[in-house]
C-alpha positions, 0 to 999 in steps of 0.5 A: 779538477775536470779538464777545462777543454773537455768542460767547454766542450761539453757547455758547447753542445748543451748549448747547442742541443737546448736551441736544437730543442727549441727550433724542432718545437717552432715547426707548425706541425709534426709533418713540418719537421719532415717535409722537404721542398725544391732544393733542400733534400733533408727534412730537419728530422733526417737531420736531427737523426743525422746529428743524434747518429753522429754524436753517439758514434763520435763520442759514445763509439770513438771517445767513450767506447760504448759499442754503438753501431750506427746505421747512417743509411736509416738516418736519411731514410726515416721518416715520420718520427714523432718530434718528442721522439727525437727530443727525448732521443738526444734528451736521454743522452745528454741527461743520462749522467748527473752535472760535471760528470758528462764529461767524454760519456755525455752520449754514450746511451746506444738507443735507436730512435725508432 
């Protein structure tokens, strides 16, 4: 039987991860995800990279062991990824394992999105 907590957990971030998806694909245009205007200093793609960055240190690193060396300074400083790129980067992670196996292992996938 899995572990109630670790099955809500996991739903969450799926969740969360699917309308991530969808909000990268409502920018107009690849340049979009990248600029930046007044006070905002993120572009959503350093963000999204953010996010992938500190998933895979959390849960692949501190739960799940995997090694993963995060490089926080290249999240900030990227630019120019091409949106499928970050999609298929965080895809990769969450798909890597088949349902109800994810588990603490969901974003063990050390990969560098470049």
């Amino acid at each position: 039987m899995r572990d109630p907590f670790i099955e809500s957990i996991e739903k969450l971030l799926l969740r969360d991860l699917a309308q991530l998806e969808k909000e990268l694909e409502m920018y107009p245009d690849e340049s979009s995800v990248w600029k930046t205007t007044g006070a905002i200093s993120n572009s959503a793609g350093n963000l999204t990279l953010h996010l992938i960055g500190n998933l895979r240190y959390f849960i692949g690193t501190q739960l799940g062991k995997t090694g993963y060396e995060r490089d926080r300074p290249a999240e900030f400083s990227s630019r120019d990824v091409p949106r499928a790129t970050l999609i298929e980067s965080y895809s990769r992670d969450k798909n890597r394992y088949p349902p109800g196996t994810r588990g603490s292992r969901c974003f063990q996938t050390a990969a560098t999105v470049s």
